[in-house]
C-alpha positions in Angstrom: 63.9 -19.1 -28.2 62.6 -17.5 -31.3 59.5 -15.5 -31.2 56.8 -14.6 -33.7 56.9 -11.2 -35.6 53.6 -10.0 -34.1 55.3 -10.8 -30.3 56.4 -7.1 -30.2 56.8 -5.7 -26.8 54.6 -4.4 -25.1 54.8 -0.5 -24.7 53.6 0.3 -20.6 50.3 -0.2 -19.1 49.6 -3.1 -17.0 52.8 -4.5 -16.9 52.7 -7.3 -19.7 55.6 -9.5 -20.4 57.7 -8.3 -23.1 58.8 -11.6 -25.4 62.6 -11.5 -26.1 63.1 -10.0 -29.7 66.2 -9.8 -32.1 66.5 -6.1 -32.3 66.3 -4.0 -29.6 63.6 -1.6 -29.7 63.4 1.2 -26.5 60.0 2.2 -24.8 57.8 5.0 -26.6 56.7 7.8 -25.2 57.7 9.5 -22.1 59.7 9.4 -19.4 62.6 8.3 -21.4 64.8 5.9 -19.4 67.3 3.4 -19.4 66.1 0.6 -21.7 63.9 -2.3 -20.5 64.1 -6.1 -20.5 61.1 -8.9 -21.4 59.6 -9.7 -18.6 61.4 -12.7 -17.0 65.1 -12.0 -18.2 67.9 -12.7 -16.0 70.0 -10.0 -14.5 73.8 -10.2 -14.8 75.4 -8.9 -11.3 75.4 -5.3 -10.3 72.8 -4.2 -13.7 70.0 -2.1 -12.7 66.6 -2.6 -14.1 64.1 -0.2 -15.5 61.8 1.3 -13.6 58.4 -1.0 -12.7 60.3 -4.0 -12.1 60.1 -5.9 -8.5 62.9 -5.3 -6.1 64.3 -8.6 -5.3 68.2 -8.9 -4.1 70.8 -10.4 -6.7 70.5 -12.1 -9.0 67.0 -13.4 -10.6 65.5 -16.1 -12.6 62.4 -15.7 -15.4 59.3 -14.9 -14.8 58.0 -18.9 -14.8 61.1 -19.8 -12.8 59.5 -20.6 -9.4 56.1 -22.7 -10.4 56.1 -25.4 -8.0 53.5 -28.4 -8.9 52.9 -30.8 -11.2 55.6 -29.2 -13.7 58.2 -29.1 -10.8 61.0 -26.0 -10.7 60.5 -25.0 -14.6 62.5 -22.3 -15.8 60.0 -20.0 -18.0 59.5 -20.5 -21.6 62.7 -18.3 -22.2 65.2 -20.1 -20.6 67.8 -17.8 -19.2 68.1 -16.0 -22.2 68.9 -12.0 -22.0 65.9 -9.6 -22.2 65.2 -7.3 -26.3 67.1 -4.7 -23.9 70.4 -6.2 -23.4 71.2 -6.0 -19.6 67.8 -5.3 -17.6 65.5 -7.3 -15.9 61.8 -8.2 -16.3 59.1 -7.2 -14.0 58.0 -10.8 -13.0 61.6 -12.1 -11.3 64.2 -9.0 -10.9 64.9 -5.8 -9.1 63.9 -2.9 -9.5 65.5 0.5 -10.1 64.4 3.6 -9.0 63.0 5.1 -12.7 60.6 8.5 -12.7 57.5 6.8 -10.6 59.8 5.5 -7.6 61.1 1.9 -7.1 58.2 0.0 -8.3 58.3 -3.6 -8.6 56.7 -6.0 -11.4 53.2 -7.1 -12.5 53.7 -10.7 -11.5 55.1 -10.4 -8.6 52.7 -11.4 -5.1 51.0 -8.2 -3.8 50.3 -8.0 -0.1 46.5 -8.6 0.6 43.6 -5.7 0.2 46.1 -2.7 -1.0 44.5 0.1 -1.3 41.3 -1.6 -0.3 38.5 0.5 0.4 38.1 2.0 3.8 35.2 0.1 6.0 31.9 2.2 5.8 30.6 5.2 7.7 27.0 5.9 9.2 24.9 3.4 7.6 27.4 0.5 7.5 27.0 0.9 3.8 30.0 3.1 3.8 30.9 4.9 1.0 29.6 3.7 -2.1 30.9 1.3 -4.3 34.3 3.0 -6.1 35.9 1.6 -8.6 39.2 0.7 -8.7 40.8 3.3 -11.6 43.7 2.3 -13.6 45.4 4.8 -15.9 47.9 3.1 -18.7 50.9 4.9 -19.4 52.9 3.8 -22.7 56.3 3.6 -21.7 55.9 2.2 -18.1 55.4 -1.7 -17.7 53.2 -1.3 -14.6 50.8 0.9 -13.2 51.7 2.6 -9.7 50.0 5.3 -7.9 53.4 6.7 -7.2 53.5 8.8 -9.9 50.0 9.1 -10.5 49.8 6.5 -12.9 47.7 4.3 -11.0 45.5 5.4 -8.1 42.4 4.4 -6.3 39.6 7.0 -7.0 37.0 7.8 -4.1 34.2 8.0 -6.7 32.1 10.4 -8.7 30.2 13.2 -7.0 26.6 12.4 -9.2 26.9 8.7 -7.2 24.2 8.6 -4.7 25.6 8.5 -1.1 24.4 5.1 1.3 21.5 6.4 3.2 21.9 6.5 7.0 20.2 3.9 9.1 19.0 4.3 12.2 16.1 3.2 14.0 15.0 -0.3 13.0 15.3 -3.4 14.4 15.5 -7.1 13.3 13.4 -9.8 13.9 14.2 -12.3 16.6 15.6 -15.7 14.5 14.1 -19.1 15.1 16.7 -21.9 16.0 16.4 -23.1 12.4 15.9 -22.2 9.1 11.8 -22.3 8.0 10.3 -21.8 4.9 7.2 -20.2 4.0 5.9 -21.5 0.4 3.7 -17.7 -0.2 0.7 -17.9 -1.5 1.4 -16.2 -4.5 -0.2 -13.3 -3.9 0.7 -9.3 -4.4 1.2 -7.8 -7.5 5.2 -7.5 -7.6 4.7 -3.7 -8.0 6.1 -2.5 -4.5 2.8 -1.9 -3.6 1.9 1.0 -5.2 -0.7 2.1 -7.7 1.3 3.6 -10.1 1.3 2.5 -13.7 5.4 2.5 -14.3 4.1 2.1 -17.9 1.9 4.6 -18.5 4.9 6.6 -20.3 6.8 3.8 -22.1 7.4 4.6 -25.8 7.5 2.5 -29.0 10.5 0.3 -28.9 11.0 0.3 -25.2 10.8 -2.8 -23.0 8.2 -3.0 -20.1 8.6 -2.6 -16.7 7.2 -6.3 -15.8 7.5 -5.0 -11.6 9.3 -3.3 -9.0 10.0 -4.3 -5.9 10.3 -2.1 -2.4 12.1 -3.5 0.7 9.3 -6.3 3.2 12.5 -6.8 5.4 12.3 -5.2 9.1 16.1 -4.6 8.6 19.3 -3.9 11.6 20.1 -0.3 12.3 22.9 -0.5 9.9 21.4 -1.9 7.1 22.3 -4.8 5.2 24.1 -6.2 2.3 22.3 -8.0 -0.6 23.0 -11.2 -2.1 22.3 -12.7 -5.6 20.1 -12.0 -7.0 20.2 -15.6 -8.9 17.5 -16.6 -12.0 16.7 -20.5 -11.4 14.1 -21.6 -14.2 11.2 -18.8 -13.3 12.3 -17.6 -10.0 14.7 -15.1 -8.8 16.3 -15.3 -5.6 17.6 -12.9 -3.2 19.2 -12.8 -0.2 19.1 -10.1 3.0 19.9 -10.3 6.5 18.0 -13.2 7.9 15.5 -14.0 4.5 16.2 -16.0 1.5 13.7 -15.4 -0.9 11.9 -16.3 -4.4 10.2 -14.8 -6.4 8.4 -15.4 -10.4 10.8 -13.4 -12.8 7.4 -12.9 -14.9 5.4 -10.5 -12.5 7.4 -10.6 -9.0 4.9 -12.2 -6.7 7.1 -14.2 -3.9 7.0 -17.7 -4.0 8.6 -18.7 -1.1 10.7 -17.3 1.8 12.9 -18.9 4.2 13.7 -17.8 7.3 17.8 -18.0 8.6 18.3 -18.3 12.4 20.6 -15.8 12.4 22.5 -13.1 9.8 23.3 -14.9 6.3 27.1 -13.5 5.9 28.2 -15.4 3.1 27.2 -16.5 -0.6 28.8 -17.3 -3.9 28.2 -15.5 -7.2 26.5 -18.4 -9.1 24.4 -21.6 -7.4 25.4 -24.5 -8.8 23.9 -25.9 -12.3 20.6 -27.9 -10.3 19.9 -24.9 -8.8 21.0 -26.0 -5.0 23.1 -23.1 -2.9 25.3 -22.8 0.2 25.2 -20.0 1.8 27.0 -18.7 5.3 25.1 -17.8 8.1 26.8 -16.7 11.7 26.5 -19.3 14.2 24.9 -16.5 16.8 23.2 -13.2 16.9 25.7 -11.6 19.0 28.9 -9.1 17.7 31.0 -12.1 18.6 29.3 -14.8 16.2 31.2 -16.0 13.4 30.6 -16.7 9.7 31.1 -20.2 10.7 27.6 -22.3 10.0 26.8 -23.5 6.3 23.4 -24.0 4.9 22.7 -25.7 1.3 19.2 -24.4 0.0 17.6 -25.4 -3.0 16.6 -22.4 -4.7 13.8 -24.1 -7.4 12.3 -24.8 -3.9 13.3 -22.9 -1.0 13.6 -25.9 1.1 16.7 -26.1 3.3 19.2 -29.0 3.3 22.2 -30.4 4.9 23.7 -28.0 7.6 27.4 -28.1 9.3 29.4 -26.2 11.4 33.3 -25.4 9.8 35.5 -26.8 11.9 38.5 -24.4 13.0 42.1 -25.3 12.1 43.9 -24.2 14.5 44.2 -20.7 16.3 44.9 -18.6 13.3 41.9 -20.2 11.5 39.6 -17.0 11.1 36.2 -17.7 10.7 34.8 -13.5 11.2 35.2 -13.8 7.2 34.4 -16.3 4.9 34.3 -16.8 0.6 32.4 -19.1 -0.8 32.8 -20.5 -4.6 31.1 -23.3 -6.3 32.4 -24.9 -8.8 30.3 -28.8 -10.0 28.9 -30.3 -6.9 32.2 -28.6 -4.6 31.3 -25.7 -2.7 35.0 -24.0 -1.2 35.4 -21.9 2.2 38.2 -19.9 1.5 40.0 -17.8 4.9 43.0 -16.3 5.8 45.6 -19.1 5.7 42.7 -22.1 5.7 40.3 -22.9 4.0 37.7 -26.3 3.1 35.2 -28.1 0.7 32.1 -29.5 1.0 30.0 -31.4 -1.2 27.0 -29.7 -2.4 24.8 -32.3 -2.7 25.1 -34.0 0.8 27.3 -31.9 2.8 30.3 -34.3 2.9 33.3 -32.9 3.4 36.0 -33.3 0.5 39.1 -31.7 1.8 40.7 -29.3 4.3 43.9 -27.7 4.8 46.7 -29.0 2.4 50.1 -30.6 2.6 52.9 -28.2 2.5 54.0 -24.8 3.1 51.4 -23.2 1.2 47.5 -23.0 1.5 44.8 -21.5 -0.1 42.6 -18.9 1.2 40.5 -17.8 -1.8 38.2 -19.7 -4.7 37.2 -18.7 -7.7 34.4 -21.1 -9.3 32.5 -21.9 -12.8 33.7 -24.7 -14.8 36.8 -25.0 -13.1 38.1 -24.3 -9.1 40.6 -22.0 -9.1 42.6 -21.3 -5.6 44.8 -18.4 -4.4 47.5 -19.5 -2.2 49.1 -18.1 0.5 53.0 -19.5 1.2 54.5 -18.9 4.3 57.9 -16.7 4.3 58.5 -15.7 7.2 58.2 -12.0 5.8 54.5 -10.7 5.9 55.6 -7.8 3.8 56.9 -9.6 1.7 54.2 -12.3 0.4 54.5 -15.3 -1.6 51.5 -16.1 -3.7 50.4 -18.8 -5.7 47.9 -19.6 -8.3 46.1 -22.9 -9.0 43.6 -25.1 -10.5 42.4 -27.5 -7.9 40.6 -31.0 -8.5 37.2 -30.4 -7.3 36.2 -33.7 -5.5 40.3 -34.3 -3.8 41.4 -30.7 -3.8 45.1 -31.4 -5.3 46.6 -29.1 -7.8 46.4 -29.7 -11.3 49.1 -27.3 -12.1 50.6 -24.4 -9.8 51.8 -20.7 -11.1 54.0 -18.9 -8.6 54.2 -14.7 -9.7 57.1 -12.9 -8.3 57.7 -12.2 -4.6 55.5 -9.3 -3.2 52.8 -9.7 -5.6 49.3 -11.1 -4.5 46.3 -12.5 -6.3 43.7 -10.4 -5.7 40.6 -10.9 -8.2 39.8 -13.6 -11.1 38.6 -12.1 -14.1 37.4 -14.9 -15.8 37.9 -18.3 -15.1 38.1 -19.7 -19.1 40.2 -18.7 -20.4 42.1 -17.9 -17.1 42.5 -13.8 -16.4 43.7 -12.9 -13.1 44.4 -9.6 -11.4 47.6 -9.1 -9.0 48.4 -5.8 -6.8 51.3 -5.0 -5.2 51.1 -2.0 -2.2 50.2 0.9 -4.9 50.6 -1.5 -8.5 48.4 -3.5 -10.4 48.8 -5.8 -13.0 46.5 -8.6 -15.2 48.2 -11.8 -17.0 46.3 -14.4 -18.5 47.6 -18.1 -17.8 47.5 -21.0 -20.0 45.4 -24.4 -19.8 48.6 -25.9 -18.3 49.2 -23.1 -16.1 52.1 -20.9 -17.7 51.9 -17.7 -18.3 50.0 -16.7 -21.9 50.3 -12.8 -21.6 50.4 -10.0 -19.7 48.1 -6.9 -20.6 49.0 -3.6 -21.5 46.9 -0.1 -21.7 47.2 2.6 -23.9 48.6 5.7 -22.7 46.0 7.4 -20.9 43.3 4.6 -20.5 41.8 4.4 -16.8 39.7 1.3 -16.1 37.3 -0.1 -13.3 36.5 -2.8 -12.8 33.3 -3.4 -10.1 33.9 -6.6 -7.8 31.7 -5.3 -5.1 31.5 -3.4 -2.1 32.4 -6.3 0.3 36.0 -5.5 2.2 36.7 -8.5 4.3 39.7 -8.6 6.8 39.8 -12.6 6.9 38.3 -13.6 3.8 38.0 -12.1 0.2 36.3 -13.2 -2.4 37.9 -13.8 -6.2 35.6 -13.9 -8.8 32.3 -12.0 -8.9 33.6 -8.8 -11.0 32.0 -6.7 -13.3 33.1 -4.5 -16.1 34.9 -7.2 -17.7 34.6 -10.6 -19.8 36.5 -12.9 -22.3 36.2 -14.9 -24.9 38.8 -17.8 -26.1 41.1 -15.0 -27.3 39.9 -11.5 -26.1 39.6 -9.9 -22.5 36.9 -7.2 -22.8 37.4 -4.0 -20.1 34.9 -1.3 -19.5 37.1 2.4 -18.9 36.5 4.4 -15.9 34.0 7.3 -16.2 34.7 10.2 -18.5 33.2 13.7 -17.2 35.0 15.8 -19.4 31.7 16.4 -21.0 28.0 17.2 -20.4 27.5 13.4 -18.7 29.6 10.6 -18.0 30.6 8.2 -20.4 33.0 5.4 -20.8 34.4 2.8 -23.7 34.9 -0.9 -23.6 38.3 -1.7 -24.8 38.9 -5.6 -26.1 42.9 -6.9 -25.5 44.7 -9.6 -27.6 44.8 -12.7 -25.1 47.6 -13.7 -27.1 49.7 -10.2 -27.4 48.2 -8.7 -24.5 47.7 -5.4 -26.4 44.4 -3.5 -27.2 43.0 -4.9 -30.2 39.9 -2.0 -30.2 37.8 0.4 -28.7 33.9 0.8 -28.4 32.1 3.9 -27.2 28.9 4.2 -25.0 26.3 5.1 -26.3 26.0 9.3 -26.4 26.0 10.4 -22.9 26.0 7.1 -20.9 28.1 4.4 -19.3 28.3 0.6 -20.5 29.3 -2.0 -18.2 30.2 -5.6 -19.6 28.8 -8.7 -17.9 29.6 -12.0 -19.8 29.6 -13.5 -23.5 26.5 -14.3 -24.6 26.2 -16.6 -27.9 29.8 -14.9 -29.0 29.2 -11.2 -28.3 30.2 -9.3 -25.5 26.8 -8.5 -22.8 26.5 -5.3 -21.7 24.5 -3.3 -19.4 23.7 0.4 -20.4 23.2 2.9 -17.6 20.1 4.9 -17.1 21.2 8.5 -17.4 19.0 11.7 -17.0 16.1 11.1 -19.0 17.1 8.1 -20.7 16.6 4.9 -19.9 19.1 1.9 -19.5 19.3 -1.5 -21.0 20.8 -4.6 -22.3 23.1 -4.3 -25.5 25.9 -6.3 -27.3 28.8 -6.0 -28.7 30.0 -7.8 -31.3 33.6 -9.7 -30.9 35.0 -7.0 -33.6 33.9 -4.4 -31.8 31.8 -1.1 -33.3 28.5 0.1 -31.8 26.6 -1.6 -29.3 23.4 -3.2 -30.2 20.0 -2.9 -28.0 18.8 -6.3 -27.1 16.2 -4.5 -24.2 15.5 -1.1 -24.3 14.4 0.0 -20.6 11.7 2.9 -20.4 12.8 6.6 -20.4 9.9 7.7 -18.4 11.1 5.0 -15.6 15.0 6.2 -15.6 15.1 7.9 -12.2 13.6 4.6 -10.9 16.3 2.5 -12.3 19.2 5.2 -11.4 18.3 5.0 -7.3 19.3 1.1 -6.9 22.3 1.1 -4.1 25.3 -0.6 -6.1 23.2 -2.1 -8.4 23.8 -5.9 -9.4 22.0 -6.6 -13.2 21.4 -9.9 -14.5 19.8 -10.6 -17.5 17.9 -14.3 -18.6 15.8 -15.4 -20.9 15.1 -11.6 -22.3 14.1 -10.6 -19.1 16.8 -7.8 -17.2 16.9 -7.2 -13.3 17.9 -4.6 -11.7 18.4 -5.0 -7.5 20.5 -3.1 -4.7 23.9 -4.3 -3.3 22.7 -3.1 0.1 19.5 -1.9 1.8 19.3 1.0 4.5 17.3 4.0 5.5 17.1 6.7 7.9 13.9 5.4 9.8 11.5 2.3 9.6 8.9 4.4 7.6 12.1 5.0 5.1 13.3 1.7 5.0 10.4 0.1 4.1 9.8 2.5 0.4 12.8 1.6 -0.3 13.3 0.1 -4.1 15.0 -3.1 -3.8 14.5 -5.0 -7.0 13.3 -4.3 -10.5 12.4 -6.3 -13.9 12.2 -5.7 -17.7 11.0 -7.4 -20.7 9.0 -7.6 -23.5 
């Protein structure tokens, strides 16, 4: 199959497909060996590939060889045809050889599940906090691989703030059933205090509309923090045992409800009426399981339908649950099960699947999107699959099988379609077509480190997908904030766009001077970012047009309120209607006194 001039390929980084050419062209840069196929070329007997290729036995097929579904057993797109470097194999289907960074297999391959997942947390049950994974391209390899340094897991930055210890306080006893408390309205949304957070706020700069410190009588270990969500003109939150809402304008709560027992469990977005489902444990003791589901409507507060998941078996886990929304389906994703509900009623769409393989993870948004887990026999050796579900029956609509090995571990964005694999100590990202096939891999510049933020959240049984940070896309561009640069006075990072179609880096953006920029979404075409608060200046909201160049201030957050804005535990931003919040990932302290000045939430505008 022919391909189009500008389908060059791709020199190292993430491990991108390389299209077949018709004139060889080796690798750039160093280490110099043997030359490389396209990803997905065949093999002939006794060849050895380069190195970053998976290590399969004998023979292989292409990359799109083994996608079961609706498009049966396809060969890829090219055929059986030999790789732009003769007799090697491609990363997604073939062997690997032992090249400079060790025998390191392909992009597209299945990774085993959670490597080089962060450790569980210390004193404080925060644990460490929140460390980016850190990706360093290097231009003549097709993967990264910590092996040889190329890829590796970094432990974090020494100016982070550590999670504070816990200690001392003690929850609330839980009534039988959730309650909701409607407020009164009252409070100023100001944490209580009598400070005037704008006394110091210059010309140009956004107000501080409130802040928010912790009303939650909170476990000795603290607790995790989920949402926050904007619904019309209330932002929710939600803490241990507490949903709550309160007015984006000034902060006062307008309702709370009340969980019986831990809430465990929530997805990134509600779905488009505003209506949630959260998990809650079905006990208060260290046994209880994430098993209990509880629809909310968060306009409201009032609480709706609630069921008990069903277990599937004895290897149904239910310590750990995901949940994803996507229309009126609401997915509970676990190790080797998982279900669907529907949001509005409670009624239960689908369970475990026909077959040898069954997903465990959801990512939701405009469409479902399922990892699958397929049963080999082999648990170090994983086969993983890919898929867009039907919301309302739960059958695939197309199914993407990477190589053997390889797992899905994080969706990127859901349309276009950019999903991140790992492998033991590799990582790759591909982007997928409508129909399912594969429309690129992407590749880094030499040097480039990236990290993107999907959380603090490190489940054993169930793992989220979709939820990350630090990146977005557009039709044809994947935008990806770099890991921190300390080289100078402060940190400060770049936002590189890639090619959806090429897979290679189309353009680079700086920080602003002395500060870190984090993407969040497209908004009306650009890229959203959120700007850091550094020392003595504040953060914001900027974007960044589709071309690239120099970020542009949509809200300009006080200097004279940066220290404020820097303290927020793994911070979570959202930004609506011109109005930008600010609230912790988790909330802990060393003593009640502590716990209860502790800044929780914060709001910006004009």
């Amino acid at each position: 199959m022919t391909q189009p001039p500008s389908q060059q390929p791709p020199q190292g980084g993430f491990g991108a497909p390389q299209e077949p050419q018709g004139t060889p062209q080796p690798p750039q840069g160093p280490p110099q060996t043997p030359p490389q196929p396209g990803y997905g070329h065949p093999q002939a007997p006794g060849q050895a590939p380069g190195y970053g290729y998976p290590q399969q036995p004998g023979q292989q097929p292409g990359p799109y060889a083994q996608q079961p579904g609706p498009y049966g057993q396809q060969p890829g797109p090219y055929g059986q045809q030999p790789g732009p470097y003769a007799q090697q194999p491609g990363p997604y289907n073939a062997p690997a050889q032992p090249g400079p960074y060790g025998q390191q297999p392909g992009p597209y391959a299945q990774t085993q599940q959670y490597p080089g997942a962060p450790t569980p947390g210390g004193p404080g049950g925060g644990g460490a906090r929140r460390k980016p994974a850190v990706i360093i391209g290097a231009a003549a390899v097709a993967l990264l691989v910590i092996g040889g340094g190329i890829f590796f897991a970094m432990s974090g930055d020494g100016d982070k703030k550590k999670d504070p210890v816990a200690q001392q306080s003690k929850g609330a006893e839980p009534n039988s059933s959730p309650s909701v408390n409607e407020g009164d309205g009252n409070g100023d949304g100001n944490g209580g205090g009598d400070e005037d957070l704008n006394a110091g706020r210059k010309k140009g700069e956004a107000k501080v509309l409130w802040l928010q410190k912790n009303d939650i009588d909170l476990p000795r270990n603290g607790s995790d923090v989920r949402g926050p969500w904007v619904v019309g003109d209330t932002i929710v939150k939600g803490m241990y045992r507490t949903v709550s809402g309160y007015s984006v304008s000034d902060g006062k709560q307008k309702w709370t409800l009340k969980l019986p027992a831990d809430l465990c469990a929530a997805p990134v977005q509600p779905a488009t009426n505003g209506k949630i489902v959260i998990g809650v444990k079905n006990g208060t003791t260290d046994k209880a399981d994430c098993a209990d589901l509880q629809m909310i409507d968060l306009n409201t507060g009032k609480a709706g339908w609630k069921k008990s998941i069903q277990k599937n078996g004895t290897w149904d886990f239910l310590s750990d649950i995901s949940l994803a929304i996507s229309g009126d389906t609401v997915t509970v994703g676990r190790t080797g099960n998982s279900s669907a509900y529907r949001v509005s009623d409670g009624k239960e769409l689908f369970g475990k699947q026909p077959g040898n393989c069954q997903p465990f993870a959801f990512a939701g948004g405009p469409k479902l999107i399922a990892a699958a887990n397929c049963r080999t026999g082999d648990v170090d050796n994983p086969q993983h699959q890919i898929q867009e579900l039907d919301p309302v029956t739960g059958k695939p609509k197309w199914t993407y099988q990477p190589k053997r090995g390889w797992e899905i571990d994080r969706v990127y964005s859901v349309t276009p379609l950019v999903v991140s694999l790992k492998k033991e100590k590799e990582w790759s990202i591909l982007a997928l077509k409508e129909n399912g096939q594969l429309r690129t891999g992407i590749t880094s510049d030499k040097g480039d480190k990236f990290a993107p933020d999907c959380g603090s959240a490190f489940a054993i049984f169930g793992k989220s997908l979709d939820g990350c940070t630090g990146v977005a896309a557009d039709a044809n561009t994947f935008y990806m904030a770099t890991a921190p640069d300390s080289s100078g006075l402060a940190r400060t990072n770049k936002v590189v766009a890639f090619d959806l179609n090429t897979g290679k880096s189309k353009w680079k953006a700086a920080a602003p001077s002395e500060r870190m920029v984090k993407p969040l979404r497209m908004e009306g075409g650009n890229v959203l970012l959120y700007v850091e608060a550094g020392f003595n200046k504040g953060g914001g909201i900027a974007t960044l047009a589709p071309t690239g160049g120099t970020p542009k201030m949509l809200l300009q957050h006080p200097e004279s309120t940066s220290e404020i804005e820097s303290t927020f535990y793994n911070s979570k931003v959202v930004y609506a209607d011109g109005r930008s919040f600010i609230a912790s990932g988790r909330v802990s302290a060393r003593n009640d006194k502590e716990e209860l000045e502790t800044k929780t939430m914060m709001a910006f505008g004009n």
